[in-house]
ZAMARGU-4260 file (C-alpha; in steps of 0.2 Angstrom, whole numbers, plus 5000, padded with zeros to 4 digits):
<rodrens>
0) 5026/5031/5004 | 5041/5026/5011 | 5036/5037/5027 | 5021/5028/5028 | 5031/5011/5027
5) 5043/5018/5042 | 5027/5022/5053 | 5018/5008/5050 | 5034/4996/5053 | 5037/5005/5069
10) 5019/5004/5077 | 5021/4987/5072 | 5037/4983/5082 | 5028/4993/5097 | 5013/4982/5095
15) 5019/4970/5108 | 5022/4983/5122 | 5005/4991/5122 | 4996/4975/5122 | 5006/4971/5137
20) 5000/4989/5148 | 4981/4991/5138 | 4969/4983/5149 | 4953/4973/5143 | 4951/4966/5122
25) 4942/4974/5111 | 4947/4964/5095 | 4947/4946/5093 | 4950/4935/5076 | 4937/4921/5073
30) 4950/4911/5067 | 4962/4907/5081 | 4952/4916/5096 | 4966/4929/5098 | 4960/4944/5109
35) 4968/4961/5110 | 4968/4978/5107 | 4975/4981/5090 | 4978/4971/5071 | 4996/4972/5064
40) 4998/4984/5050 | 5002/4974/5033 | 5018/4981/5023 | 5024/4982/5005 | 5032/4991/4995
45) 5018/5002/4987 | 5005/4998/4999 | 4999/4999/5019 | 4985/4993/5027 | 4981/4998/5044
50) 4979/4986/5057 | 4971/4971/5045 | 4983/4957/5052 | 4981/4945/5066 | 4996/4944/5077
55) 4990/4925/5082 | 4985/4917/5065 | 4991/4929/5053 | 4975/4932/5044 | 4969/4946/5033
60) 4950/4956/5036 | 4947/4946/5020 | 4951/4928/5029 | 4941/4933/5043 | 4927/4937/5033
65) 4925/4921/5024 | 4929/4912/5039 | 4914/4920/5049 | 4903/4914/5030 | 4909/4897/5032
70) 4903/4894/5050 | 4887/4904/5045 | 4884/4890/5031 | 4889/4877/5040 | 4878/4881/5056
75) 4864/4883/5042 | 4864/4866/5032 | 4874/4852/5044 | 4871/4840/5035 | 4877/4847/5018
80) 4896/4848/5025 | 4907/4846/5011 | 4917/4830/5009 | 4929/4836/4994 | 4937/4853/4995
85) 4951/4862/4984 | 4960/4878/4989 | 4968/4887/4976 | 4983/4895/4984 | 4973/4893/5000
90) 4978/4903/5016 | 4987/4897/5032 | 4972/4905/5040 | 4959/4896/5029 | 4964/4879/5031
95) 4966/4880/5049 | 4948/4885/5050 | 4943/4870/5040 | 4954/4856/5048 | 4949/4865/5066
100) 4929/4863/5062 | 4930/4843/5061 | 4930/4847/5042 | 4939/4835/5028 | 4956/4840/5023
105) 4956/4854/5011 | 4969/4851/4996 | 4979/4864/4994 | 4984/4867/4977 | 4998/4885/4967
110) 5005/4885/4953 | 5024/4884/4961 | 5028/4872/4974 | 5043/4882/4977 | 5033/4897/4987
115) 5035/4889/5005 | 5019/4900/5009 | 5006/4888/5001 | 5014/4871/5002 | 5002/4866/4990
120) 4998/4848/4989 | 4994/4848/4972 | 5005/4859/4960 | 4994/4864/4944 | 4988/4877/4933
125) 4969/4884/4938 | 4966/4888/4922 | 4968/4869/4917 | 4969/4860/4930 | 4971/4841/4932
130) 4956/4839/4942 | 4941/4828/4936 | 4925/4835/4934 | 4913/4836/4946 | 4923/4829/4959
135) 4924/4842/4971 | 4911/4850/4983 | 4918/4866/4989 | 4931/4879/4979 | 4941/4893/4988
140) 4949/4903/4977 | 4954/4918/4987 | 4966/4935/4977 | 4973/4923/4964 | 4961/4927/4947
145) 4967/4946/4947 | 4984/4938/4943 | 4979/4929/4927 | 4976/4935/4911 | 4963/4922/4906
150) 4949/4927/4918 | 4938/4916/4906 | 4947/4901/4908 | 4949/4900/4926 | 4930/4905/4928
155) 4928/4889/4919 | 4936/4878/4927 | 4932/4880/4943 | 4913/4879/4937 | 4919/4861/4928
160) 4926/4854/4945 | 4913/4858/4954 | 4898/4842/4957 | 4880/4847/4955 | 4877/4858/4969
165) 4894/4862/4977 | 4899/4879/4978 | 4914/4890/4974 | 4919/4906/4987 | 4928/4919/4975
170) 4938/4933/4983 | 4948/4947/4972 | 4955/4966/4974 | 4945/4982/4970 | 4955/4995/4964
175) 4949/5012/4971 | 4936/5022/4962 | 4936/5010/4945 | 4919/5010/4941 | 4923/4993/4927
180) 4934/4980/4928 | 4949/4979/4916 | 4961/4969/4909 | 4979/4977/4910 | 4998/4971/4906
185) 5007/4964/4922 | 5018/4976/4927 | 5036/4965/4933 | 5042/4980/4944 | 5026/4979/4956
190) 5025/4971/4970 | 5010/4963/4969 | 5010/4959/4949 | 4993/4960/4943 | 4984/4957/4926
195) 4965/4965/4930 | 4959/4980/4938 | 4944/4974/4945 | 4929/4986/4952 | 4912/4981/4960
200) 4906/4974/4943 | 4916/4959/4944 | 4900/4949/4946 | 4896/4949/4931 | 4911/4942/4925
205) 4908/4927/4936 | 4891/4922/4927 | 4888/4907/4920 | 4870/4899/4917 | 4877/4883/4926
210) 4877/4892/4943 | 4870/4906/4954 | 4880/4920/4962 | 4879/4931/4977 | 4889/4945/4981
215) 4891/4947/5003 | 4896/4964/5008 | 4907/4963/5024 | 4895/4981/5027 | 4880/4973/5025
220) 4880/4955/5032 | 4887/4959/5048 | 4883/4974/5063 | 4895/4986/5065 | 4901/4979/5081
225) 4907/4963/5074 | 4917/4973/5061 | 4926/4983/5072 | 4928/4967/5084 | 4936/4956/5071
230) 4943/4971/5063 | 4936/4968/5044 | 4933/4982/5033 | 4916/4983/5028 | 4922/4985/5009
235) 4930/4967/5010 | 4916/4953/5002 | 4916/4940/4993 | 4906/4930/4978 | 4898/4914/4981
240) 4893/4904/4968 | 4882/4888/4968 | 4884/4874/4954 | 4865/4869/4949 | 4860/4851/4955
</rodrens>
């Protein structure tokens, strides 16, 4: 691993250089219209992810997915633009979007106020959240769940702030090859401390008879072409679910 850490770092640090001498873009964020040749490796201690990082925005595959989502519902219902919207532990990359598309401001809301990454304007816990019910029209809640132990709760939640008819866009992890999702002991020396091992029946765990959900496939809601263009993995997806009216 740490050979891979070493290489990925170093075409990192030459990243600059080649876009300089390559001629021509062939990738492009949809988030901050960045155009070049190559994504930025991400790094951590137990983990790389080849070229998934814009150098412009700093965006992950899985922001650029649900960014390209949101201007495809938008586009398809302009006059259902939402007027209240929550992010739980919401991107750089994802706000941006939203204050960039003429949108109302999107709270931001984590746990900690302390983590300088979110600068949340509301500091709460997701899985009882100060937040009345009803009140708020769209929901992002993007790789948080798999840190919480009480999927249950959270789940709840989010479906209790929710007005009739808003909608919630869910991201989490898979873990490679697990064909159920599973609740395990967060493990302190990990980097990225998690408390579920989720696979591709997470779905299920998101049904409630209050709303509808849809999974959307990176692979099979966009060509190939803009995959390799906006550099998303067509593994990435998300959940979107829809509160009743």
């Amino acid at each position: 691993m740490a050979l891979k850490v070493f290489a990925g770092a170093l075409e990192n640090f030459l990243l600059p250089f080649g876009e300089k001498t390559a001629r021509g873009a062939f990738r492009e964020c949809p988030v901050c219209d960045w155009r070049g040749h190559r994504f930025r490796n991400f790094l951590s201690a137990d983990e790389v992810i080849r070229h998934c990082i814009c150098p412009g925005c700093g965006s992950f595959d899985r922001h650029r997915q649900l960014v390209v989502g949101v201007r495809e519902e938008l586009a398809a219902n302009p006059g259902g633009a939402p007027k209240v919207m929550v992010g739980f532990s919401l991107s750089t990359a994802m706000r941006f979007l939203l204050e960039h598309e003429g949108l109302t401001r999107c709270f931001r809301s984590d746990i900690d106020a302390a983590d300088k990454r979110f600068s949340p304007d509301l500091v709460m816990d997701l899985r009882t959240s100060s937040l009345i019910g009803g009140g708020v029209d769209w929901v992002f809640c993007s790789h948080v769940l798999e840190h919480i132990p009480e999927l249950e709760m959270c789940v709840d939640e989010i479906l209790r702030i929710l007005k009739p008819g808003g909608a919630a866009w869910i991201q989490v992890p898979f873990e490679p090859g697990r064909a159920h999702s599973k609740r395990i002991e967060i493990d302190p020396h990990r980097a990225h401390a998690h408390a579920w091992q989720f696979a591709p029946d997470f779905g299920t765990l998101l049904e409630r008879p209050e709303w509808t959900v849809s999974e959307v496939i990176a692979g099979d809601s966009m060509s190939r072409g803009d995959l390799k263009r906006y550099g998303i993995d067509p593994r990435e997806r998300y959940w979107l679910a829809r509160k009743s009216s």
